[in-house]
C-alpha positions as CSV (number, residue, x, y, z in Angstrom):
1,X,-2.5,-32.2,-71.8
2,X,-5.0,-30.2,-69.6
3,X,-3.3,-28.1,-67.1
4,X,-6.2,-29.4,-64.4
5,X,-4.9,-32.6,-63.5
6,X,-4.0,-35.2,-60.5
7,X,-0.4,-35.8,-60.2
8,X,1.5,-38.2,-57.8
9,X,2.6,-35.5,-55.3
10,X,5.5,-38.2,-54.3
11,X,6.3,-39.9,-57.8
12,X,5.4,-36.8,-60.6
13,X,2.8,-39.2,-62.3
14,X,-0.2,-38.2,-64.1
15,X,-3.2,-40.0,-62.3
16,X,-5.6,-38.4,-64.6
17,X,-6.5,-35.4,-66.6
18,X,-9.6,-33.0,-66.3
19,X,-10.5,-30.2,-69.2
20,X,-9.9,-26.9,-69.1
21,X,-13.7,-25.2,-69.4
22,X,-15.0,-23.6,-72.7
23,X,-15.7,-20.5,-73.5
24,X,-19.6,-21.3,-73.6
25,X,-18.9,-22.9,-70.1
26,X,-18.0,-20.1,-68.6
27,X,-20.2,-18.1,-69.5
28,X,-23.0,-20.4,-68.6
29,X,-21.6,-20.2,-65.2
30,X,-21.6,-16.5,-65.2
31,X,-25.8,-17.1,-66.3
32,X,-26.3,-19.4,-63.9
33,X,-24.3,-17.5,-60.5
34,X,-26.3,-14.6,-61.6
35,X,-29.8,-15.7,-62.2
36,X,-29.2,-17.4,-58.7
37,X,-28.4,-14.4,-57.2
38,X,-31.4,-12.4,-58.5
39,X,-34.1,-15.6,-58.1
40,X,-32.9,-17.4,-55.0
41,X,-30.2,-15.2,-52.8
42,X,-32.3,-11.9,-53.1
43,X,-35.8,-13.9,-52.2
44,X,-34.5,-15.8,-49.6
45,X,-34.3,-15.1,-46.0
46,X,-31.1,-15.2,-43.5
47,X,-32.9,-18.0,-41.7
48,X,-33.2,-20.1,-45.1
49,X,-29.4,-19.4,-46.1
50,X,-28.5,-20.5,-42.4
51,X,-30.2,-23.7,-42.4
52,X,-28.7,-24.8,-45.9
53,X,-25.0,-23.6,-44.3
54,X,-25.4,-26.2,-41.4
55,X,-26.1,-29.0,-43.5
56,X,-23.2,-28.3,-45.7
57,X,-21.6,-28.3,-42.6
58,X,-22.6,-31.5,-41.4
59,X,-21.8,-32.8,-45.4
60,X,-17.9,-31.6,-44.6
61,X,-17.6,-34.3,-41.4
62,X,-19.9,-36.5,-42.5
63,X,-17.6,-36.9,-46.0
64,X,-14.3,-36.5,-44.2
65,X,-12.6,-39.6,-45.1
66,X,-13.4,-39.6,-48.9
67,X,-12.3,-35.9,-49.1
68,X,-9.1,-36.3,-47.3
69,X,-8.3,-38.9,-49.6
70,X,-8.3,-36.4,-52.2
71,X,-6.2,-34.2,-51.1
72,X,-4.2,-36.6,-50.3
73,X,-3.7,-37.9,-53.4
74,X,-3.5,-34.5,-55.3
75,X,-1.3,-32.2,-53.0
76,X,0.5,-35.0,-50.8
77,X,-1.0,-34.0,-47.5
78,X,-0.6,-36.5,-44.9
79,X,-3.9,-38.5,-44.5
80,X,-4.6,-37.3,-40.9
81,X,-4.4,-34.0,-41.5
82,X,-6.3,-34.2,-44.5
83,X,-9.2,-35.8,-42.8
84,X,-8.7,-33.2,-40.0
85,X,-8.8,-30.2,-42.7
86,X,-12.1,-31.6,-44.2
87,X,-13.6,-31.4,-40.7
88,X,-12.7,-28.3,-39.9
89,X,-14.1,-26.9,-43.3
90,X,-17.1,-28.1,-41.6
91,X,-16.5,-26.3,-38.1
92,X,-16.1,-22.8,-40.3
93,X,-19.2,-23.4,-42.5
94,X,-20.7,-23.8,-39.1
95,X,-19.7,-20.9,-36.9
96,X,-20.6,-18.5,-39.9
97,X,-24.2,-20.0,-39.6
98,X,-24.2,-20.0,-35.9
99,X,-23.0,-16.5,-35.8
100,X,-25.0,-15.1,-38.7
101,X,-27.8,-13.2,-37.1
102,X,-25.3,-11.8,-34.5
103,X,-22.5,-10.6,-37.2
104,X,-25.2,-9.4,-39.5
105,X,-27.6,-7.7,-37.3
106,X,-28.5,-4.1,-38.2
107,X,-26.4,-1.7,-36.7
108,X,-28.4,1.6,-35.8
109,X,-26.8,4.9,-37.1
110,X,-27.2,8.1,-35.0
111,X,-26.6,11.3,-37.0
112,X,-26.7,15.0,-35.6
113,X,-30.1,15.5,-37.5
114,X,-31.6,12.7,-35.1
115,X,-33.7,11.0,-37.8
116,X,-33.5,6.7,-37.5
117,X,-31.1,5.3,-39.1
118,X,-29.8,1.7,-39.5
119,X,-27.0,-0.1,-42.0
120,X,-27.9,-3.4,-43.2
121,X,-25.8,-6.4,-44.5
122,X,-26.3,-7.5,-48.0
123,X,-24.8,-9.6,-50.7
124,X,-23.7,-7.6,-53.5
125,X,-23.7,-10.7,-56.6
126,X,-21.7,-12.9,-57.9
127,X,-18.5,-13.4,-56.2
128,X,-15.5,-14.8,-57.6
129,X,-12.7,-17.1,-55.7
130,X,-9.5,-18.2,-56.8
131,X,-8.6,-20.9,-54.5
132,X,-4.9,-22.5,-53.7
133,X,-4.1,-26.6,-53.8
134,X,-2.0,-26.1,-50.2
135,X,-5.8,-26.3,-48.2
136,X,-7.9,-27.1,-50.9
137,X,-10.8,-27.6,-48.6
138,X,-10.3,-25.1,-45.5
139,X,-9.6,-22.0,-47.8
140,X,-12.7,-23.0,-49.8
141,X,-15.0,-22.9,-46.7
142,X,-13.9,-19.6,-45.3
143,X,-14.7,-17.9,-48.9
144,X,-17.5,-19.5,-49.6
145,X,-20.1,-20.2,-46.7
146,X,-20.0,-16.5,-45.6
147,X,-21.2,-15.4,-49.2
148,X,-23.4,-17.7,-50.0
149,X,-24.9,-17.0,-46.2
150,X,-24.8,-13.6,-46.3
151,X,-26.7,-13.7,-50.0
152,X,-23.9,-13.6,-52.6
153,X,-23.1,-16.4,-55.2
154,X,-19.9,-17.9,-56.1
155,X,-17.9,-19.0,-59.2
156,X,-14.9,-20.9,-58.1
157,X,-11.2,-21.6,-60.0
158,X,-9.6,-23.8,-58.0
159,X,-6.2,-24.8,-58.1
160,X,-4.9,-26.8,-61.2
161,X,-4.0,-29.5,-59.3
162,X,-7.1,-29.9,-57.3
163,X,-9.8,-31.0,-59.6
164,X,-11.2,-33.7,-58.0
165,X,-11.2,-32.0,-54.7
166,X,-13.1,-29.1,-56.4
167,X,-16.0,-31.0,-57.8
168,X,-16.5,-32.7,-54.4
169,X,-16.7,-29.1,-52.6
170,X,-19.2,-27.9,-54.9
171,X,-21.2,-31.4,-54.2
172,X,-21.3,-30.8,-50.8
173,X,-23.1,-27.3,-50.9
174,X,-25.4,-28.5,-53.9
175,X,-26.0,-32.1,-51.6
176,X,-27.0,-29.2,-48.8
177,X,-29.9,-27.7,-50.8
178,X,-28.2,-25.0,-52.6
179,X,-29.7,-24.3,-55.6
180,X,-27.7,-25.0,-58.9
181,X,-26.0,-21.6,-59.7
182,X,-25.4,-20.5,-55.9
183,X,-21.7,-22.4,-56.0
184,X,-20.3,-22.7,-59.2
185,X,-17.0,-25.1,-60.1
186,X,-15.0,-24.0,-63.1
187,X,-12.0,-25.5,-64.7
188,X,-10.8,-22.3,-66.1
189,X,-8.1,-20.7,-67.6
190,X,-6.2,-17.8,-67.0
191,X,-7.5,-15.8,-69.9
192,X,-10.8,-17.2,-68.4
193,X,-10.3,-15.7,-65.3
194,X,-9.7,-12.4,-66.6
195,X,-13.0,-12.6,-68.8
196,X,-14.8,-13.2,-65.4
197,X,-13.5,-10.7,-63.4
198,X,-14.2,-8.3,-66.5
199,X,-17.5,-9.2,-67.0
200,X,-20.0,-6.5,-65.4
201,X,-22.7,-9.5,-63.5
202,X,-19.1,-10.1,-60.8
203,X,-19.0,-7.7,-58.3
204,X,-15.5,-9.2,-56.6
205,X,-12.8,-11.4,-56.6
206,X,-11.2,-13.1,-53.6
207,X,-7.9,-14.9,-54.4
208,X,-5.3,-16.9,-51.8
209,X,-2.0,-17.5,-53.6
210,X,1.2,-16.2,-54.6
211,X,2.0,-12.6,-54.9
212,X,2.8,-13.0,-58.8
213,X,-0.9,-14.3,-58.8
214,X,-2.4,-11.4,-56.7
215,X,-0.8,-8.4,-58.0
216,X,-2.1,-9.6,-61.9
217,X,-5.5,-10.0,-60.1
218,X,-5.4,-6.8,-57.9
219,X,-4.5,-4.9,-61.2
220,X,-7.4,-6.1,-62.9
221,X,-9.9,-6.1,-60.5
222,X,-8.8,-2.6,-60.3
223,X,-9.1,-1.9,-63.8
224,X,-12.9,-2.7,-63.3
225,X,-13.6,-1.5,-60.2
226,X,-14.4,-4.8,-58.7
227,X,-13.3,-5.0,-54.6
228,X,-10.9,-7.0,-54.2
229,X,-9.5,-9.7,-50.9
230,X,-6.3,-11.1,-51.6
231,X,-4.3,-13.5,-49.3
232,X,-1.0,-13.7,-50.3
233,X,2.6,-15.5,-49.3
234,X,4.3,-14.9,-46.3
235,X,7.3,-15.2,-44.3
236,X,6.1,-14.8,-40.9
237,X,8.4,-14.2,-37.7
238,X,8.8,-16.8,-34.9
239,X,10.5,-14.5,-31.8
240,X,12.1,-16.0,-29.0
241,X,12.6,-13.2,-26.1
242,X,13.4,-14.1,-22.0
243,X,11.5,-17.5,-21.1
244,X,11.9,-20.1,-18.7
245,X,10.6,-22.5,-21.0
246,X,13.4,-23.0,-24.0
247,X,11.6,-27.2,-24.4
248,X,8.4,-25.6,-25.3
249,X,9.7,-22.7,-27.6
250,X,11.6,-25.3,-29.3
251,X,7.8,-28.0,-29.8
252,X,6.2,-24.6,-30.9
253,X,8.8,-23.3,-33.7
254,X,9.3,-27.0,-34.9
255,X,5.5,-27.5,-35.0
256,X,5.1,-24.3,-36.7
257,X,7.7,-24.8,-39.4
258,X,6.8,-28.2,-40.6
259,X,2.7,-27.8,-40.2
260,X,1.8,-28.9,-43.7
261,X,5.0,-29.7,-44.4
262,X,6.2,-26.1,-44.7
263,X,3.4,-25.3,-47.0
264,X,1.6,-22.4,-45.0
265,X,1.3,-19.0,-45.8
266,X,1.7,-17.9,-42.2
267,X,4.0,-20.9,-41.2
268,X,6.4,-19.4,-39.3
269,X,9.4,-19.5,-41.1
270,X,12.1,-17.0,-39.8
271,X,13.0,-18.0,-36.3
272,X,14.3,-15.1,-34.6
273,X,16.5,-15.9,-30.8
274,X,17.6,-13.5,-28.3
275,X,21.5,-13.7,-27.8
276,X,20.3,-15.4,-23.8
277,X,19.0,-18.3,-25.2
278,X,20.0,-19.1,-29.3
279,X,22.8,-21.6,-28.3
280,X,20.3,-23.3,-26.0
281,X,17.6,-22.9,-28.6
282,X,19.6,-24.0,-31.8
283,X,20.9,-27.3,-30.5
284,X,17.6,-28.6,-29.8
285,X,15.6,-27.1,-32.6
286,X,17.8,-28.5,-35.3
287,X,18.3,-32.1,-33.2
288,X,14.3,-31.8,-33.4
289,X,13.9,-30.5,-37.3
290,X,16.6,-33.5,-38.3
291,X,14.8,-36.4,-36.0
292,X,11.7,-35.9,-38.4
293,X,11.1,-39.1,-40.8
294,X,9.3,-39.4,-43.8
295,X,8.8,-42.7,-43.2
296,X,7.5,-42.1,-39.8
297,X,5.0,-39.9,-41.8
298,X,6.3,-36.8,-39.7
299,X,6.2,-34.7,-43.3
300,X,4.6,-35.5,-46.9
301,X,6.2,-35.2,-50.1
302,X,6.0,-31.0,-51.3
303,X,2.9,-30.8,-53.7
304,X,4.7,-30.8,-57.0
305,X,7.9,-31.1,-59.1
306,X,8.3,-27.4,-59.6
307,X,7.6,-26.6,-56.1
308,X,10.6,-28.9,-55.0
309,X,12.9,-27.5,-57.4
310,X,12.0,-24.1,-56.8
311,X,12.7,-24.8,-52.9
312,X,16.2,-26.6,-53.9
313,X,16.9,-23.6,-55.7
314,X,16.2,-21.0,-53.3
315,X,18.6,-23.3,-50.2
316,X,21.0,-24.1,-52.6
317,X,21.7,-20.1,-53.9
318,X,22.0,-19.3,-49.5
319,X,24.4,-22.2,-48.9
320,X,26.3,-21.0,-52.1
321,X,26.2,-17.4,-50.9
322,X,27.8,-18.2,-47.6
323,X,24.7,-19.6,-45.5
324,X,25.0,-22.8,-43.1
325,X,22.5,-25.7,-43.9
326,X,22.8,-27.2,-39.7
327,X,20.8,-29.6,-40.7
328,X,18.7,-31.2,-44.1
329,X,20.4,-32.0,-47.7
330,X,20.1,-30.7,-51.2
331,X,19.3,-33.8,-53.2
332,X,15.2,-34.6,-52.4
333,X,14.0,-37.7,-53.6
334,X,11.3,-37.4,-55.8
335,X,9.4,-34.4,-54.1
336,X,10.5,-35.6,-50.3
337,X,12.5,-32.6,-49.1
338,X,14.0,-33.4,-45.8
339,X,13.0,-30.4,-43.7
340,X,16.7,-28.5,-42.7
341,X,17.7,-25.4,-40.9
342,X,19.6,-22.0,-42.3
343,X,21.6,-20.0,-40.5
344,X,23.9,-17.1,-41.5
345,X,21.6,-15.7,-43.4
346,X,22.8,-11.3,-44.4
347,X,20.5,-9.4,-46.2
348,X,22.5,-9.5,-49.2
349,X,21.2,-13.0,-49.6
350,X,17.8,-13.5,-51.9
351,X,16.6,-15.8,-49.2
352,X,16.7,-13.1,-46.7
353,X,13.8,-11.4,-48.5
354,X,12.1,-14.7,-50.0
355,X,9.4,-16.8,-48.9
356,X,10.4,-20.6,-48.2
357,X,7.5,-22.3,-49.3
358,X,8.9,-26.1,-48.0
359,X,10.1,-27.5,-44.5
360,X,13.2,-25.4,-44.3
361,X,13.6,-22.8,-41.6
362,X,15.8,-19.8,-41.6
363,X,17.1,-19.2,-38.0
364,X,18.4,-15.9,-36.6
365,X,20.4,-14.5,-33.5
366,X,19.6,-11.6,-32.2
367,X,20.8,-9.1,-29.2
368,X,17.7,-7.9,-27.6
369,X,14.0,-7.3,-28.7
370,X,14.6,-4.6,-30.5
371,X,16.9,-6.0,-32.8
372,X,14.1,-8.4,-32.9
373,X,11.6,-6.3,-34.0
374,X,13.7,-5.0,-36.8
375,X,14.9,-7.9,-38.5
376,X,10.9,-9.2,-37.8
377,X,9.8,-6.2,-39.9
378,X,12.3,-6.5,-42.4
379,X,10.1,-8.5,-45.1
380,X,8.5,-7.2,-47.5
381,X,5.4,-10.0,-46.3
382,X,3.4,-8.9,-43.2
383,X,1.0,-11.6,-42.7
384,X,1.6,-13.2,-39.4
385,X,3.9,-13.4,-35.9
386,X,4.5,-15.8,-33.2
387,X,6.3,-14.0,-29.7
388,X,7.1,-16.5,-27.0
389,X,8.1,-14.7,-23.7
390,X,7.5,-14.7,-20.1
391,X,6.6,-11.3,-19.5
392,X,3.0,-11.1,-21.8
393,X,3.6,-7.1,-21.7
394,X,7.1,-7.4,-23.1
395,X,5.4,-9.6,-25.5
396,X,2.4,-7.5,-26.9
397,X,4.8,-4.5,-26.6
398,X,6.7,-6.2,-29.4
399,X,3.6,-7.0,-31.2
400,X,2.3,-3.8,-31.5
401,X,5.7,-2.9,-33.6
402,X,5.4,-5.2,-35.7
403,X,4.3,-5.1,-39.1
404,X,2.0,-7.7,-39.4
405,X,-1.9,-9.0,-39.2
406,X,-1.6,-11.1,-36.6
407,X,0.5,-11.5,-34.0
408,X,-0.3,-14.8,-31.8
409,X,1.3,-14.7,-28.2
410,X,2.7,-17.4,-26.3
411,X,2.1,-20.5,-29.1
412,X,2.3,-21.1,-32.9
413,X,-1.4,-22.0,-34.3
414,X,-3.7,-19.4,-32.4
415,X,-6.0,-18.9,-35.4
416,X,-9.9,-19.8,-35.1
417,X,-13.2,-19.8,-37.0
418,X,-14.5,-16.4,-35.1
419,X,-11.2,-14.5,-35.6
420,X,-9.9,-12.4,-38.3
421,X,-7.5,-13.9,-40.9
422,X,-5.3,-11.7,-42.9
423,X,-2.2,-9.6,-43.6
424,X,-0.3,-6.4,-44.7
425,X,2.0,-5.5,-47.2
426,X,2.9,-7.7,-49.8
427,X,0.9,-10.1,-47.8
428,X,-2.1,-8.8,-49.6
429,X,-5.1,-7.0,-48.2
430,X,-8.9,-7.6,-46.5
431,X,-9.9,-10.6,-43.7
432,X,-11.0,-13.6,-43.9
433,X,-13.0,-15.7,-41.0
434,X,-14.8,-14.1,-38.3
435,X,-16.9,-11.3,-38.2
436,X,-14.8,-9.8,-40.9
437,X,-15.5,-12.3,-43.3
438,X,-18.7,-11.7,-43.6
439,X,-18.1,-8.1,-44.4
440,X,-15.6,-7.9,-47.0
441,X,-17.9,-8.8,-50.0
442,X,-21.0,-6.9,-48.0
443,X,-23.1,-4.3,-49.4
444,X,-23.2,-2.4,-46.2
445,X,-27.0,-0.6,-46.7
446,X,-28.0,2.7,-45.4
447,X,-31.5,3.2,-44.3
448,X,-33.2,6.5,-43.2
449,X,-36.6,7.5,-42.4
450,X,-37.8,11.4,-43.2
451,X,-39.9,10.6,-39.7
């Protein structure tokens, strides 16, 4: 059977099977990416790339129904936030547009020899994305729409089990008035992948997945000198210093465990309490975490059979190592894993190092903020951070320690289509969104004049 295919998220049933590309397929992608580059991205203007950028925009609202529903019925996401995710995919397609000629304007360089000077903003070629199934649109639009703006082409492996949600991307930006070539869909394999990144007309490699996945990638991106942007796993910190508001600490944690049902990279996953307030604090959270319903469509099955087991796995080796489960069970039905709550957690434990890639959240006491900030820090992930405290210096004091490449004050969710996206460490390396995502795959241009 083809390893792209559309399985029940809830049941484990094959829906229906796509085939893997060819090895003349791929390279007629790697023909096609290029001779767009050289024939329609270097001869076109930022104005022109713009203008095709908003209408893919307007394509990602105006097919949000019909692309929710795919993801919906590839990866399990809950309708609703399907729908939403497809929308949004539109919003960051269109803020890179809107903010094109301001994020890409020439930037004058003054030197001691006082000749003009000025660095422009280029593509460099063809870019290559490796995309994950947990956003299958959302990730998509904040790799692709500032290349293909800022004059790259893309070839794009998508997640095995997002085919159908693949083909319908690369639609949308062909439906806009790209030109065949400029964003390319490939059902490849991993040996194809390799071939691509080797192969002299790609010039980078952007991948969001697991750190298995990026360090095989970084290595051989490496290997040929391509640059490289990887967004990797994550086990972010949620920290809970002095506040006079436990209710909404409790909403925030709860809301940013569970978002996509626990599959986030920068879902915050350790919940770290100051001494003053965990009692308080751990009553409620878990009362909230075990009132969720599947039923009540509070959570969606996880996205596979091997993702559920892998979770089961990882809970059932704490609970058997001397961690609490407060709250949740062990025996999922199907892929429904009630969400549940750890405590006890020592760093003996694997967990205490692991990501938790499901609705399960690991929940620390702490004595003061600096106990905080060291159990924040030790992970080896560094990707994102949530402090909720009353005193906003206190708070950003604590961010600035810790190791991490974002640190969102005061609420869970703070991301946005104008700010940077990205971590440290084993979180992987280079931004996404914002300004910065235009830059990452830029050939930043030097221009003199003798006079």
């Amino acid at each position: 059977m083809s390893k792209y295919a559309v399985i029940d998220p809830a049941t484990g049933e094959l829906v229906k099977a796509y085939q893997e590309a060819t090895d003349a397929e791929i390279e007629l992608a790697l023909s096609k990416a290029q001779r767009a580059y050289e024939e329609w991205s270097r001869k076109t203007t930022l104005a022109e790339r713009v203008e095709l950028a908003r209408r893919a925009a307007d394509l990602f609202v105006e097919r949000k129904e019909e692309l929710g529903a795919l993801s919906n019925r590839e990866m399990g996401k809950l309708l609703p936030s399907a729908i939403g995710e497809a929308a949004y995919s539109g919003t960051i397609t269109r803020t890179f547009a809107d903010k094109a000629e301001e994020w890409l304007a020439d930037e004058p360089v003054e030197a001691n020899d006082g000749l003009h000077g000025f660095v422009r903003k280029q593509g460099l070629g063809v870019i290559l994305g490796i995309m994950p199934w947990n956003y299958p649109y959302y990730q998509v639009a904040r790799f692709a729409a500032p290349n293909l703006i800022l004059g790259n082409t893309v070839i794009v492996k998508h997640a095995n089990q997002c085919p159908e949600s693949a083909k319908a991307i690369e639609q949308v930006f062909l439906d806009a008035g790209f030109p065949e070539g400029a964003y390319v869909n490939v059902y490849a394999t991993h040996d194809q992948i390799s071939t691509i990144i080797a192969d002299d007309r790609v010039q980078g490699v952007s991948l969001t997945g697991s750190e298995r996945a990026g360090a095989i990638v970084a290595e051989q991106a490496g290997r040929h000198l391509k640059k490289a942007v990887l967004e990797l796993g994550g086990s972010d910190p949620f920290i809970v210093l002095e506040t006079s508001d436990i209710d909404h600490a409790v909403a925030q944690a709860v809301s940013a465990r569970l978002d996509n049902t626990g599959q986030s990279c920068n879902g915050s996953k350790r919940i770290i309490v100051i001494d003053a307030h965990y009692d308080e604090f751990a009553e409620k959270f878990t009362t909230a975490i075990g009132a969720k319903s599947y039923d009540n469509g509070d959570f969606a099955p996880l996205s596979s059979a091997s993702a559920t087991e892998t979770l089961r796995e990882q809970v059932q080796a704490a609970v058997d190592h001397g961690a609490k489960l407060l709250v949740g069970d062990l025996d999922p039905t199907g892929n429904v894993f009630t969400p549940g709550v750890l405590t006890d957690i020592t760093p003996e434990m694997d967990v205490f190092s692991e990501e938790l890639f499901g609705p399960v959240a690991q929940l620390y006491r702490v004595a003061d903020e600096v106990e905080a900030i060291r159990l924040a820090n030790a992970t080896p992930y560094g990707l994102g951070s949530v402090i909720i405290a009353d005193d906003l210096e206190q708070a950003e004091r604590v961010g600035n320690q810790l190791d991490t490449g974002m640190v969102f004050i005061g609420a869970a969710g703070l991301e946005g289509t104008d700010v940077p996206f990205g971590g440290v460490k084993r979180s992987g390396f280079g931004r996404e969104l914002g300004k910065y995502g235009f830059e990452e795959f830029a050939n930043k241009k030097l221009f003199r004049f003798a006079k």
